[in-house]
C-alpha positions as CSV (number, residue, x, y, z in Angstrom):
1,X,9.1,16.1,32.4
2,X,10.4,14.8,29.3
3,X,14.3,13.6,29.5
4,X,16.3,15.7,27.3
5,X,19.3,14.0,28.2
6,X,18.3,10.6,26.9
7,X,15.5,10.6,24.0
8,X,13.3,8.2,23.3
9,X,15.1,6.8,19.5
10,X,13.4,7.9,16.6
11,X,10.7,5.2,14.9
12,X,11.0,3.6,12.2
13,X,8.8,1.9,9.9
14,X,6.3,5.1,9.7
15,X,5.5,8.8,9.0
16,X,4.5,11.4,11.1
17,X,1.4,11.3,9.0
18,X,1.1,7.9,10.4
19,X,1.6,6.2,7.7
20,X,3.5,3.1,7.5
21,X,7.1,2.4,5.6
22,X,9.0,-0.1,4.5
23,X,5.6,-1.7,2.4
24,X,4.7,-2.0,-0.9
25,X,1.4,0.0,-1.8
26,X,-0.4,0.3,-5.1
27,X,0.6,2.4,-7.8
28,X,-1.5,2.0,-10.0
29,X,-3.5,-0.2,-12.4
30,X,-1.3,-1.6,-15.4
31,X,-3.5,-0.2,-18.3
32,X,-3.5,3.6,-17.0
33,X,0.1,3.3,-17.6
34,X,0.3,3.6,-21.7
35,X,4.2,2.9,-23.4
36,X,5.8,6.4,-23.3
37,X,3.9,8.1,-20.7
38,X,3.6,9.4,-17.3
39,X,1.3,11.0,-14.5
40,X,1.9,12.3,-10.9
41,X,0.2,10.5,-8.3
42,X,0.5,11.1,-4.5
43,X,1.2,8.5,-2.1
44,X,2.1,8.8,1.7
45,X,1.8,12.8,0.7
46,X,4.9,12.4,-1.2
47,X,4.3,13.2,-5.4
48,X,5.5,10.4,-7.1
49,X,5.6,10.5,-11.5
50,X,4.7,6.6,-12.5
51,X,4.9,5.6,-16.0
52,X,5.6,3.5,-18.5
53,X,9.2,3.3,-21.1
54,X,8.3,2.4,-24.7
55,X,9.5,-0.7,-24.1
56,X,7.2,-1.6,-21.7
57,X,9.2,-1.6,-18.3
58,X,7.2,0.5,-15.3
59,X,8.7,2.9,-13.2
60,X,7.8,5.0,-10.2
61,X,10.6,8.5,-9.3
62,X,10.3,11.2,-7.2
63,X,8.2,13.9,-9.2
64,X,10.5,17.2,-8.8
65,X,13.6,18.2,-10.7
66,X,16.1,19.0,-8.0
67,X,17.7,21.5,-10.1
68,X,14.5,23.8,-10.1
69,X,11.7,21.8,-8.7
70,X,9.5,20.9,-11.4
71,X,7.3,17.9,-11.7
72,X,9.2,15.4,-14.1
73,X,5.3,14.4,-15.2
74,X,5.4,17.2,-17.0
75,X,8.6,16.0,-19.4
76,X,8.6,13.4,-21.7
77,X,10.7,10.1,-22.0
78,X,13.8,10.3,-24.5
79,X,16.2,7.5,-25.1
80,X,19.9,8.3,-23.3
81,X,23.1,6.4,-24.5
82,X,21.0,3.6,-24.9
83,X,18.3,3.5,-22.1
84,X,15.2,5.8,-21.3
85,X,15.5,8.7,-19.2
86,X,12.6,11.3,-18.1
87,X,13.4,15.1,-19.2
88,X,12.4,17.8,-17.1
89,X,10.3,20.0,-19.4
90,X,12.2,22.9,-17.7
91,X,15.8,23.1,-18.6
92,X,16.0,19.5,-20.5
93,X,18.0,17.2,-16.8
94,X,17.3,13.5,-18.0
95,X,16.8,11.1,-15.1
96,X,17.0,7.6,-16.0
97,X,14.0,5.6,-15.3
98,X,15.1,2.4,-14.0
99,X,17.3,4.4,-11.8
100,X,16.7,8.2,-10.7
101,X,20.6,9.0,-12.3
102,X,20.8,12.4,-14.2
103,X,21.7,11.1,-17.6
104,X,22.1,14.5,-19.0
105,X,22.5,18.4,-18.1
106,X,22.1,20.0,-21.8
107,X,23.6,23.6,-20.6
108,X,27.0,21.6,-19.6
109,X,29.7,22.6,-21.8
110,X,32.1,20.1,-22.9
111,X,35.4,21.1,-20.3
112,X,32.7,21.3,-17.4
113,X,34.0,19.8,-14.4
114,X,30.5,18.8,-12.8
115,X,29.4,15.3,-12.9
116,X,25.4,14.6,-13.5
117,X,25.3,11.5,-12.6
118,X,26.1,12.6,-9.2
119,X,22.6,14.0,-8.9
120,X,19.8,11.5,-8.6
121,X,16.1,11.5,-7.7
122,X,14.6,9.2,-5.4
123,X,13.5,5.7,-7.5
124,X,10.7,3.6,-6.0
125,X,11.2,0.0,-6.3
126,X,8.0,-1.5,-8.8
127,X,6.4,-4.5,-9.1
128,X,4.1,-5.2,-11.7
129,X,1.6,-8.8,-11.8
130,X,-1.8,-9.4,-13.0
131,X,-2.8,-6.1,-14.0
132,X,-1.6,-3.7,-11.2
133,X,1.7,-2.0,-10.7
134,X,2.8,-1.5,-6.7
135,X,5.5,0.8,-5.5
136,X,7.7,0.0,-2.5
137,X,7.8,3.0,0.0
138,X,11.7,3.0,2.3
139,X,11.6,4.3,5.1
140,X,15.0,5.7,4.6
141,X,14.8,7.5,0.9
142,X,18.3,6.9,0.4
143,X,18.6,3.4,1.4
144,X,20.1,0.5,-1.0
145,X,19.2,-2.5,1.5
146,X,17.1,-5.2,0.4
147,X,13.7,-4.7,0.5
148,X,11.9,-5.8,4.2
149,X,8.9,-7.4,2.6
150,X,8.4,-9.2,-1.1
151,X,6.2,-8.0,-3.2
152,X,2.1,-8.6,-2.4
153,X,1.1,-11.4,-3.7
154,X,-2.5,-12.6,-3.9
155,X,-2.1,-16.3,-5.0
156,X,-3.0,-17.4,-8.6
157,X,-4.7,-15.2,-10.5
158,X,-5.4,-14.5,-14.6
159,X,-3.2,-11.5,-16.4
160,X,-5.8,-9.1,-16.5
161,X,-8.6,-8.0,-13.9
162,X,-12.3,-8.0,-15.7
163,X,-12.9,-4.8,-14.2
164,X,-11.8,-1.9,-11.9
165,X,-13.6,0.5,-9.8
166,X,-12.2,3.5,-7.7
167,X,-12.8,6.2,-4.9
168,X,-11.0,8.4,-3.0
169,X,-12.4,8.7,0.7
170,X,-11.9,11.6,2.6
171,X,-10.4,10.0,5.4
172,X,-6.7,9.0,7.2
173,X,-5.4,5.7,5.9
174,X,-6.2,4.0,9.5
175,X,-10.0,5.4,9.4
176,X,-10.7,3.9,5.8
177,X,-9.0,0.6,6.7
178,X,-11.4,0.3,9.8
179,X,-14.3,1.1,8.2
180,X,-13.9,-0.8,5.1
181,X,-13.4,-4.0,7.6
182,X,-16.2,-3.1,9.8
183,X,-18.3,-6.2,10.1
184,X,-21.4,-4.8,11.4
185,X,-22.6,-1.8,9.3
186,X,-23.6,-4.3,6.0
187,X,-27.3,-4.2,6.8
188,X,-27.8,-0.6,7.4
189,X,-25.0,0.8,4.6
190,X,-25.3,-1.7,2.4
191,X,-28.9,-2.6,2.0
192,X,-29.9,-2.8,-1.6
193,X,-33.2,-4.8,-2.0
194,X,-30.9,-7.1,-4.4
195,X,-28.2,-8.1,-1.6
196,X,-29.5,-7.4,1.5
197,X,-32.9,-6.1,1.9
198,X,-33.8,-4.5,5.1
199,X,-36.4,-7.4,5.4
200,X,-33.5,-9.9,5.8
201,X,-33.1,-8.7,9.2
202,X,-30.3,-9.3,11.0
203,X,-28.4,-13.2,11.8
204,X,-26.3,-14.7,14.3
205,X,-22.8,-14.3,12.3
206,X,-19.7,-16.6,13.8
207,X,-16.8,-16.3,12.2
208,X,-13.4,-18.8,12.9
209,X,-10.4,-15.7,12.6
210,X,-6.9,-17.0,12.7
211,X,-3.0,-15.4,11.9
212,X,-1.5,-15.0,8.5
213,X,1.6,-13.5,7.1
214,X,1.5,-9.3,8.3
215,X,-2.1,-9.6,8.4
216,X,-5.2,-12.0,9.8
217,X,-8.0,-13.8,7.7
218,X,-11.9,-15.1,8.0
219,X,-10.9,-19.2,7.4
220,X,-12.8,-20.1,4.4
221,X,-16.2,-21.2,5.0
222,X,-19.4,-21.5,3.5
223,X,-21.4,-18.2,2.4
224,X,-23.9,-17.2,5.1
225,X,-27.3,-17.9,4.2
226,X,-28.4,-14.2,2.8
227,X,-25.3,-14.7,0.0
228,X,-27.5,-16.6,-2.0
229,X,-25.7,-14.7,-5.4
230,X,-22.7,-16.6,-4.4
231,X,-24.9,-20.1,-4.6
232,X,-26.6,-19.0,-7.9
233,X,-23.4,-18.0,-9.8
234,X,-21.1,-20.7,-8.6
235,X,-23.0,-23.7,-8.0
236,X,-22.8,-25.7,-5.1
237,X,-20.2,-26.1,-2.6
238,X,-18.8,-22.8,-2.0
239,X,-16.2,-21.5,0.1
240,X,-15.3,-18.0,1.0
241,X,-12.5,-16.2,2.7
242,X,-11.6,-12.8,3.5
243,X,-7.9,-11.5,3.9
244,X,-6.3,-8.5,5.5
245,X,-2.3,-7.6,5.1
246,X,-0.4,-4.5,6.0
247,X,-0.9,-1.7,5.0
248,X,-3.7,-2.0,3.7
249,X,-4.4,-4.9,1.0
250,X,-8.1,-6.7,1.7
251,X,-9.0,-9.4,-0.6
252,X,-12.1,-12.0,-0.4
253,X,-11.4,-15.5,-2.3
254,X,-15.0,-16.9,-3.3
255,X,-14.5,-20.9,-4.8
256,X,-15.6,-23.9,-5.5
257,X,-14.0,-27.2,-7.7
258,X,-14.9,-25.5,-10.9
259,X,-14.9,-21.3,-10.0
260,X,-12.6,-18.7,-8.2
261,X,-13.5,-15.1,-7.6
262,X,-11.3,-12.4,-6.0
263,X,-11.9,-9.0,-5.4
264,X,-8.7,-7.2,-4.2
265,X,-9.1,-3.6,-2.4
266,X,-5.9,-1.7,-2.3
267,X,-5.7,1.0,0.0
268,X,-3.4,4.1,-0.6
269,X,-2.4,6.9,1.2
270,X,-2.2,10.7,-0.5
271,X,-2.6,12.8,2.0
272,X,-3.3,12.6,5.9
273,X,-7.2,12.9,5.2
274,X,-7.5,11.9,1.8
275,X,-7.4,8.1,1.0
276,X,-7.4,6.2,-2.7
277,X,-9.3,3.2,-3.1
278,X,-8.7,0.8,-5.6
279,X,-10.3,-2.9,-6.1
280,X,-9.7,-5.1,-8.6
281,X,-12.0,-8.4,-9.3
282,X,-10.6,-11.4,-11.2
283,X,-12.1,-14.8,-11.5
284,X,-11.8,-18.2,-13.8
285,X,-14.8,-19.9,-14.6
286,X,-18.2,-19.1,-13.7
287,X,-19.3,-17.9,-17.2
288,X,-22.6,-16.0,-15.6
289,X,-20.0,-13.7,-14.2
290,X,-19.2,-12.5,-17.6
291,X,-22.5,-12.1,-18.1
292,X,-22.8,-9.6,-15.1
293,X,-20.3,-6.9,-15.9
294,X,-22.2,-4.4,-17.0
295,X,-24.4,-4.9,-13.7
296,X,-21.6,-5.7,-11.5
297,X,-19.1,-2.7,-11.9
298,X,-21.7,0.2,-11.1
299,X,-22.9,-2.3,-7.9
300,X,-19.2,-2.1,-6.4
301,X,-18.8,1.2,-7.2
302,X,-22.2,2.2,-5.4
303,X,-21.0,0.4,-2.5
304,X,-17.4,2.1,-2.3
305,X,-19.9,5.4,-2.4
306,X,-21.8,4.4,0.3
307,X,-18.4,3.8,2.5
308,X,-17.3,7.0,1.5
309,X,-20.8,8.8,2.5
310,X,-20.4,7.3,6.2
311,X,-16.8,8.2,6.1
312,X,-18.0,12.0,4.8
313,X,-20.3,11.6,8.1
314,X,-17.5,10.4,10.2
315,X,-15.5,13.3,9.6
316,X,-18.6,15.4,11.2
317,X,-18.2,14.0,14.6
318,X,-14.8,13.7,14.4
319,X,-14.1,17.6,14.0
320,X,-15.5,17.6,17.5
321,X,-14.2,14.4,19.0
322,X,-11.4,12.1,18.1
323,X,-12.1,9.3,20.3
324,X,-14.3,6.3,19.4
325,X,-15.9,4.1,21.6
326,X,-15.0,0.2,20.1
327,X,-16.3,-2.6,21.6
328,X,-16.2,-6.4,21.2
329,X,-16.7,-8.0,18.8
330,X,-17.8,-5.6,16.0
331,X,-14.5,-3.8,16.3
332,X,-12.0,-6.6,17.2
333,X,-10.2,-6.0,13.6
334,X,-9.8,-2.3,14.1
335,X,-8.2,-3.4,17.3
336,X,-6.1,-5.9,15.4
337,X,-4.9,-3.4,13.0
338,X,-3.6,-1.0,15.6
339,X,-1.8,-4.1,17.4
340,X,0.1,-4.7,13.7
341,X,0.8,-1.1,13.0
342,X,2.5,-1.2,16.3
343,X,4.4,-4.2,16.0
344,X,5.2,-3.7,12.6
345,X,7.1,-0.2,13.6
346,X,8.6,-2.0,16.8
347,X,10.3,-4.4,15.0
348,X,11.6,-2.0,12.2
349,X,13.2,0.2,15.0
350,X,14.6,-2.5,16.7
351,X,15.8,-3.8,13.6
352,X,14.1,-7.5,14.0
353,X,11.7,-9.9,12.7
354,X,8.2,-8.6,12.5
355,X,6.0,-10.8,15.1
356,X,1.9,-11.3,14.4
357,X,0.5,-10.5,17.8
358,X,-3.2,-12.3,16.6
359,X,-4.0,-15.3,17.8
360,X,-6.7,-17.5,16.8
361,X,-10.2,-16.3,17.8
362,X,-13.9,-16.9,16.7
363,X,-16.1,-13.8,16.8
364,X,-19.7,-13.4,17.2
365,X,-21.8,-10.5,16.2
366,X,-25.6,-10.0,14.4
367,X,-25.6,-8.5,10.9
């Protein structure tokens, strides 16, 4: 029986969706957000209005009036005793952007004793670099402590990304992190004629894995011998690695002397079945890349749809079954990613340092 008398203390560091807090997610890319203007977005099933003041400055707040629960997306940004401030469309409330402070209750007559700036909507720290803007989700809504983890940060990159696909799979958080990771399923998903025809058959892959910060990477290496585009855009002497960081940021790093390429997915949360996908691709040099927009942006986006098509599939089985069977070493990282998600909420509850549980490991597998 359960002990009433002494319950087990309540977690930290996630949802009861089981989605995890205390992390920066992304937002959204800087170019949606246009000077003066808003939308609502979910994230971690929470609505969230993100925008952008006419002077530039992003913010993220929590996207309901308190007074009488209507979406601040729907208002419009106004400047307030000198800084700007979102008005509900409803009874005019200003909430300052930078801040989630009621600025301003119009119907207040001048002798009223009540204080706006006592009301306040939740504000979502924001980071913006390199084209996207991320959000920082607290666990505790209320909380002024410094943030548990700096901002993501994905090494040198230029100002803008050359291009920007999307999905939204229909899937938990945990499920499109797994599958999106999956080693094996690349020649069976993924098997255009121009990347890797079923005639390819499958190889021997080996892969050196080791520890990084919240998160585990492939250690750069050279492309296997069916990524001949790689070879042919960049030239000789290319490395690749591939990067995973809670909760939920995978990047691949493609380089040489003269060349870097990296192609960022970002992984948030809506709802408990209902995951956005994001990925950004930058790169310096390699002028044939430029070349290869037009073809390159509708082949990452037919991939994401084929993800999404064996996630749609997924969701058939698993309206029957919720178990999977995972075995080594196709499904080390999914095992990996459980083993973080559970130190990462230990050491929030405890209040500690968070602890990478990976170790160093080569896997083996045929793809």
């Amino acid at each position: 029986m359960p002990d009433t008398q002494h319950p087990a203390p309540a977690k930290t560091g996630i949802t009861e969706d089981g989605f995890l807090t205390d992390c920066w997610y992304l937002a959204a890319p800087s170019a949606e957000l246009k000077a003066g203007k808003q939308q609502r977005i979910m994230v971690l099933g929470e609505p969230v209005v993100v925008g952008r003041t006419p002077a530039g400055e992003p913010f993220a707040l929590r996207d309901i009036c308190p007074h009488r629960l209507v979406p601040l997306s729907a208002g419009q940004q106004l400047e307030t005793d000198g800084e700007w401030a979102l008005q509900c469309p409803y009874h005019g409330w200003r909430f300052g952007a930078g801040d989630g402070v009621c600025k301003m209750m119009p119907s207040l007559t001048d002798d009223s004793p009540y204080d706006p700036s006592k009301v306040k909507v939740r504000r979502y720290p924001v980071h913006e670099a390199n084209g996207a803007v991320y959000l920082y989700v607290s666990h505790n809504p209320r909380s002024e402590d410094a943030l548990a983890v700096p901002p993501p940060d994905f090494g040198p990159l230029p100002d803008k990304p050359k291009f920007i696909i999307h999905d939204v799979f229909n899937a938990h958080m945990d499920d499109a992190v797994v599958g999106l990771m999956d080693p094996a399923h690349v020649p069976f998903v993924h098997n255009q004629w121009w990347w890797r025809p079923p005639s390819a058959g499958l190889k021997l892959k080996e892969k050196p894995f080791v520890p990084t910060e919240r998160g585990w990477a492939i250690d750069r290496h050279a492309p296997s011998s069916n990524s001949k585009l790689y070879r042919w855009i960049f030239g000789g002497d290319v490395q690749t690695e591939i990067r995973f960081q809670l909760p939920g940021f995978r990047w691949e790093i493609v380089s040489n002397d003269t060349a870097r390429l990296l192609t960022l997915t970002c992984l948030t949360p809506e709802a408990p079945k209902k995951t956005r996908i994001t990925q950004f691709t930058w790169w310096t040099g390699a002028p044939l890349l430029n070349l290869a927009i037009p073809i390159a942006k509708p082949a990452g986006k037919k991939f994401l749809d084929q993800d999404g098509t064996m996630v749609n599939l997924q969701n058939e089985g698993m309206a029957h079954q919720k178990a999977m069977l995972w075995i080594d070493d196709i499904d080390v990282q999914a095992k990996w990613y459980q083993r973080l998600k559970r130190e990462w909420i230990e050491a929030r509850t405890e209040e500690r340092d968070f602890k990478n549980p990976i170790e160093p490991r080569t896997l083996r597998w045929m793809s």
